[in-house]
C-alpha atoms as one frame of an Amber mdcrd trajectory, in Angstrom:
protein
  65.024 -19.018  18.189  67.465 -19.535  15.372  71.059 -18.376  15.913  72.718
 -16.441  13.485  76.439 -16.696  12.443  77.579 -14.207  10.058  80.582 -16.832
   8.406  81.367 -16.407   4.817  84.206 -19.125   3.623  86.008 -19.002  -0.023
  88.432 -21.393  -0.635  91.042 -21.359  -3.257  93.079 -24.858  -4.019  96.548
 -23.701  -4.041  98.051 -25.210  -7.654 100.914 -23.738  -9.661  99.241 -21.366
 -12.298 101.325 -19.064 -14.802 101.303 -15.660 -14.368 102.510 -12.788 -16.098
 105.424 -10.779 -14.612 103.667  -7.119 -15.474 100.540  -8.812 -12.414 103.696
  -9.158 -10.299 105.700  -6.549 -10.449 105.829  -2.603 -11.186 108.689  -0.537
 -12.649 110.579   2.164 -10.697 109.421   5.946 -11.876 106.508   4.663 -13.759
 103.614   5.568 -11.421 100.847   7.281 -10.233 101.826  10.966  -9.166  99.130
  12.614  -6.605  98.667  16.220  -6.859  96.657  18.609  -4.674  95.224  22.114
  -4.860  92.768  24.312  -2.960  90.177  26.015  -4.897  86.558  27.510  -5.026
  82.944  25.883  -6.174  80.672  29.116  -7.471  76.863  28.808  -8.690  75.271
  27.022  -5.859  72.145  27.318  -4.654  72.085  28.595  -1.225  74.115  25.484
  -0.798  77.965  26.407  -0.212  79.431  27.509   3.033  78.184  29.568   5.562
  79.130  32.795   7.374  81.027  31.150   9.934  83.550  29.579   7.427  86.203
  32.385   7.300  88.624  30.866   4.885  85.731  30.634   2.400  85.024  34.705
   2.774  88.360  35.219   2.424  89.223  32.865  -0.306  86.351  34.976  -2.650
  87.535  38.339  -0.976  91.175  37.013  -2.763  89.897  35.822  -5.759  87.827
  38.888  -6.719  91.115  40.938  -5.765  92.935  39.431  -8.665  89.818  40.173
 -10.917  90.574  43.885 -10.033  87.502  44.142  -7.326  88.402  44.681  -3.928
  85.636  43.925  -0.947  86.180  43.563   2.228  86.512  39.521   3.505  83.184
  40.963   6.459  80.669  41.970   3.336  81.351  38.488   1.626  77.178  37.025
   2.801  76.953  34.346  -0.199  76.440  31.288   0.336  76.214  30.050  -3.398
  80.057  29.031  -3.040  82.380  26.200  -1.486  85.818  26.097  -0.858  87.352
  22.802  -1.906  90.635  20.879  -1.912  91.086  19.292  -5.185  93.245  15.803
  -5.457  94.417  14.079  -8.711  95.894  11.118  -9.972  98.184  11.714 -12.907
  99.027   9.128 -15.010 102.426   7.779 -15.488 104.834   9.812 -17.882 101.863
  12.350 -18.395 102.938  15.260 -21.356 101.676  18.683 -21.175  98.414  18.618
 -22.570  96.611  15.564 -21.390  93.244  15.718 -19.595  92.243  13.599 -16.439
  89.269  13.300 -13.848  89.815  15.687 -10.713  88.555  14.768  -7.510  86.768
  17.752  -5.606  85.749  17.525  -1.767  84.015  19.908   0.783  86.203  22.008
   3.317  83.902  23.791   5.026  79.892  23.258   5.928  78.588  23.327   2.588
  75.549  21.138   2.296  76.285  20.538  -1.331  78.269  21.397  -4.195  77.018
  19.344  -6.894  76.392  21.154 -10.414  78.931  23.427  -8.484  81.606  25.207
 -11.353  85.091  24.832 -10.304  87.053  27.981 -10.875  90.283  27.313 -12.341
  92.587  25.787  -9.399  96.440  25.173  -9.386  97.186  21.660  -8.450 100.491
  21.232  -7.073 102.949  18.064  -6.700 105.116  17.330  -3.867 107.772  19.333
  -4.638 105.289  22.672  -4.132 105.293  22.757  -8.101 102.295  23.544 -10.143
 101.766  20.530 -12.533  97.831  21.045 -13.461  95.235  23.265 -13.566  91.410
  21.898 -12.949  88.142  23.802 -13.747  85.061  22.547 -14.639  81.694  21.364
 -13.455  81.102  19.500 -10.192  79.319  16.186 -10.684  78.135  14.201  -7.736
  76.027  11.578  -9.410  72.754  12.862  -8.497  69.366  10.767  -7.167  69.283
   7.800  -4.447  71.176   4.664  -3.902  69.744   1.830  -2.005  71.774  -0.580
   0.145  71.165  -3.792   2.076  68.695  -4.996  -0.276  66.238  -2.239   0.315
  66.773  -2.061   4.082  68.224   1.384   3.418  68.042   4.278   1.140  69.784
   7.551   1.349  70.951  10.173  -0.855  74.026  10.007  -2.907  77.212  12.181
  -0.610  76.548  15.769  -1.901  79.821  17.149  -0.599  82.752  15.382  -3.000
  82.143  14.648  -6.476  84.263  14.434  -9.753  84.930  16.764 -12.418  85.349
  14.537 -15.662  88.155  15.521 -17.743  88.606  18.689 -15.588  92.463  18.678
 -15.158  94.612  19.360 -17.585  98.543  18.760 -17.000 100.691  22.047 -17.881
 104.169  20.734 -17.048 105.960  17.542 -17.942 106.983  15.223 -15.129 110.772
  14.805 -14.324 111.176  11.553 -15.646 112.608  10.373 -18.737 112.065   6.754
 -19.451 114.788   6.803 -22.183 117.626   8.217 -19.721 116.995   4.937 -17.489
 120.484   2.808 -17.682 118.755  -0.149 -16.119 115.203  -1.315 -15.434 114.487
  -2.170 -11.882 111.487  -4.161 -11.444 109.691  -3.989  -7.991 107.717  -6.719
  -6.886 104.118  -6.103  -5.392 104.455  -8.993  -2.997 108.162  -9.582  -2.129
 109.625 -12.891  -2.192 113.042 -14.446  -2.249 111.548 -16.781  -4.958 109.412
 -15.207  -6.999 112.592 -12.505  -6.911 114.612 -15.664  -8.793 111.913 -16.894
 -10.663 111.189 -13.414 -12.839 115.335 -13.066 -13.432 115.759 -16.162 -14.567
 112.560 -16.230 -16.897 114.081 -13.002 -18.005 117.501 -14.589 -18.737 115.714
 -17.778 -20.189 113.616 -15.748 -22.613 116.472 -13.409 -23.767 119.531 -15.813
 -23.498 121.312 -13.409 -22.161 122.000 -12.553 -18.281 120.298  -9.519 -18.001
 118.385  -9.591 -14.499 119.510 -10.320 -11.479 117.482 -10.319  -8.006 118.868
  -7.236  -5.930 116.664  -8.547  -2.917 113.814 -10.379  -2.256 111.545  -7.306
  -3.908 114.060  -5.944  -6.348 115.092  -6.885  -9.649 117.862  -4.916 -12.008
 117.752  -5.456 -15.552 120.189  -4.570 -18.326 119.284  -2.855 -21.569 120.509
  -5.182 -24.136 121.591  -3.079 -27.129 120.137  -5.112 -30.352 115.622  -4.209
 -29.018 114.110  -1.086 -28.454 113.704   0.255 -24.642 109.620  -0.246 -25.114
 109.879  -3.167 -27.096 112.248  -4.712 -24.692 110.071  -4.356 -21.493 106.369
  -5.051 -23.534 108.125  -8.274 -23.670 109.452  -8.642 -20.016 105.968  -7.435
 -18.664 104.130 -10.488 -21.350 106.661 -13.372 -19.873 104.543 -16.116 -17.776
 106.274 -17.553 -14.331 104.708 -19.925 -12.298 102.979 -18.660  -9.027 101.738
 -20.484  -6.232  99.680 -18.472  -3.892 100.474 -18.501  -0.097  97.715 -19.568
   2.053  96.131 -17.301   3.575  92.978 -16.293   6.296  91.470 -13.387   6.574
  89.714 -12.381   9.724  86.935  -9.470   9.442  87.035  -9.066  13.379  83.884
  -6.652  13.372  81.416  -8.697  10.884  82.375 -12.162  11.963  83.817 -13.180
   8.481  86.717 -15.458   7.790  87.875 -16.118   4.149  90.050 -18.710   3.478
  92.364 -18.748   0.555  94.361 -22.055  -0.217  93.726 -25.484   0.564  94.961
 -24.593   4.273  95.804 -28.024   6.543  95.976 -28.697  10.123  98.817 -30.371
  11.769  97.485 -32.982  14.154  96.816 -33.919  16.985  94.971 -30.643  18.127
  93.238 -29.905  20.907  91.162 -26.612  21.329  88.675 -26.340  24.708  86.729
 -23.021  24.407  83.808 -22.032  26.459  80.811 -25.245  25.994  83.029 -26.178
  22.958  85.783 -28.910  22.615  87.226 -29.719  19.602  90.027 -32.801  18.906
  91.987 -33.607  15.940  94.033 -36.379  16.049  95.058 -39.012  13.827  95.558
 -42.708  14.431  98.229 -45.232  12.186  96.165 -47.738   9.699  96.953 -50.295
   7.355  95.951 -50.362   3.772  96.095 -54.094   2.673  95.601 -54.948  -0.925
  93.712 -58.017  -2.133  95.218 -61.117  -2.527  97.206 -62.269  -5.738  97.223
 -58.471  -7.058 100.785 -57.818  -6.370 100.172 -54.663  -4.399 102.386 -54.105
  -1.422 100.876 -53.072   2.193 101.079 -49.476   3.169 101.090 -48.031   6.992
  99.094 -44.854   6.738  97.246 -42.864   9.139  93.397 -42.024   9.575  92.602
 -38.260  11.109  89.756 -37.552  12.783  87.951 -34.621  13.260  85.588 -34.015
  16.617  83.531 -30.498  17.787  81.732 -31.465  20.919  79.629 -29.164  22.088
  77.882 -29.012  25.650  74.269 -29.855  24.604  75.906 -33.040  23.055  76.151
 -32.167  19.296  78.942 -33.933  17.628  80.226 -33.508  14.133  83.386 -35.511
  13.137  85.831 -34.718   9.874  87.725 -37.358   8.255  90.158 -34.679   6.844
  92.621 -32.115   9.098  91.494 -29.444   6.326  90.551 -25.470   8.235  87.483
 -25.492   5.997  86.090 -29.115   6.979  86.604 -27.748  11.044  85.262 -24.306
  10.231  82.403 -25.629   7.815  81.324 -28.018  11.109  82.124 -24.950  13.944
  79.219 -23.025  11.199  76.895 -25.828  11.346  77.142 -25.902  14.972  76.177
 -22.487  15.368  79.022 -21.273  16.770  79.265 -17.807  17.231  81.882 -15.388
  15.040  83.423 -14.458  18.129  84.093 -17.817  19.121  85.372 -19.216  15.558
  87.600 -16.481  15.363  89.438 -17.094  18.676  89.149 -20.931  17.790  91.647
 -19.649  14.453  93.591 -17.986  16.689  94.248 -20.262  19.237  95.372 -23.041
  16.715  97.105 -20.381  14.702  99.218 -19.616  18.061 100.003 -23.235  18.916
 101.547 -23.302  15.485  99.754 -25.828  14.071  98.186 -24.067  11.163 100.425
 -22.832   8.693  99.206 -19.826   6.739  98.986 -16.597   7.004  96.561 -14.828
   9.455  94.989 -11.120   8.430  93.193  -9.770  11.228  91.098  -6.521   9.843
């Protein structure tokens, strides 16, 4: 019987790479802006919600009111409409206008509303004011997809799909880029030193001290007065800093899968009993001699060793204290992703591996 170990390892040598500062950071008031609104999905066929969905009768009971025909919410039978709640993302700085996808999902027990017509819908922002309006078709994509490598095929979900180009923004967002006195940069991952490094590229590039790190995810930068607002950060966003990425694991609890990113090391010794498994890592001083005549001098260094025992006698040693040699030779073993995991975790706790653990 072969024993299967669902283990998938990618490792990533950590080296200094350049980067540009717009990957790193984003500015404050230049973002994504969600909006929501309730509306209706007419024209399907026998597919919308049922009798039992009262806001749906009374949503078309409403909507027909405004259209001057007034019906009672009990004679509402048909089941060729939906009601929906419609999200959005608007784009940054978005002018009246300018179109964008809508997102539209079931609310009640409609089986599906694709090739559905969305009837012009509000969509509101978080201050409760209307921003958008969406109408348009429904499109759900339509046919099969297969999964799993042909282990599994179902039907595309029926119940949310996308109306391209459907919203269309009525009212300008509050934000004017031009009235900003100082850029403030935020940084996606906050660090003390990547904080420093993007002020004093800024500085470097500009010879000028413009930025300064507020904290170890803020940066404030002054508007010099001889470069255009836009020109001035197209150029801030384009600098390059150097990055090194912090090691890191990531543990996939449910599937069994560990990734690995960085060239992550062990401190040694180590010793780890779990279950039939015992693993060692230890090192032991050497002595690297050079040949005669050749000038070299003699160096003390130290050999580390490697050892997963396991019960039925299998032994695999590692020259190297490196988490992907031990892991790569805990997979070979067969050990179970259960058992690697807690392995991790154990080591992780006796803080001898330094990097950051994920647990998902």
């Amino acid at each position: 019987m072969i024993k299967k170990v669902l283990i998938f390892l990618v490792s990533l040598s950590i080296f200094a790479s350049e980067v540009k500062v717009g990957d790193e950071v984003s500015i404050e008031g230049v973002r994504t802006n969600y909006l929501t609104g309730y509306g209706i999905v007419v024209g399907l066929n026998q597919t919308g919600d049922g009798t039992t969905t009262k806001f749906t009768l009374l949503s078309i009971a409403n909507m027909l009111k405004k259209l001057g025909i007034y019906i009672d919410p009990k004679d509402v039978k048909t089941k060729n409409a939906a009601a929906v709640m419609v999200t959005a993302n608007l784009p940054p700085m978005a002018k009246s206008g300018m179109r964008f996808d809508v997102t539209v999902s079931s609310l009640g027990d409609a089986k599906d509303i694709g090739n559905g017509v969305l009837i012009r819908t509000p969509l509101y922002g978080p201050d409760k004011k209307i921003y958008a309006f969406a109408q348009g078709t429904v499109s759900t994509g339509g046919g099969f997809s297969e999964s799993n490598k042909g282990g599994k095929v179902q039907k595309n979900f029926a119940t949310t799909g996308v109306v391209v180009n459907g919203g269309i923004v009525e009212r300008d967002l509050p934000f004017d880029f031009n009235d900003m006195n100082f850029l403030t940069l935020m940084l996606k991952h906050p660090n003390f030193s990547k904080a420093k490094k993007i002020a004093d590229a800024i500085n470097k590039a500009f010879k000028q001290n413009l930025a300064s790190p507020i904290d170890l995810s803020t940066i404030r930068v002054k508007y010099p007065k001889n470069i255009k607002k836009v020109d001035f950060v197209s150029k801030i966003l384009n600098l390059k800093i150097e990055s090194n990425s912090e090691p890191t694991i990531v543990i996939y609890e449910r599937t069994g899968t560990v990734i690995m990113s960085g060239d992550i090391k062990i401190d040694t010794p180590v010793y780890v009993s779990h279950g039939n498994i015992y693993v060692s890592i230890q090192k032991e001083p050497s002595v690297s001699q050079p040949p005669a005549l050749s000038g070299g001098k003699t160096v003390k260094t130290q050999k580390v060793t490697t050892n997963v025992v396991e019960e039925n006698g299998r032994i695999f040693g590692i020259k190297s204290p490196s988490l992907k040699d031990l892991v790569k030779a805990l997979n070979d073993l067969g050990v179970s992703p259960r058992d690697l995991i807690a392995i991790i975790q154990a080591i992780k706790s006796a803080g001898k591996i330094h990097a950051k653990i994920i647990v998902m």
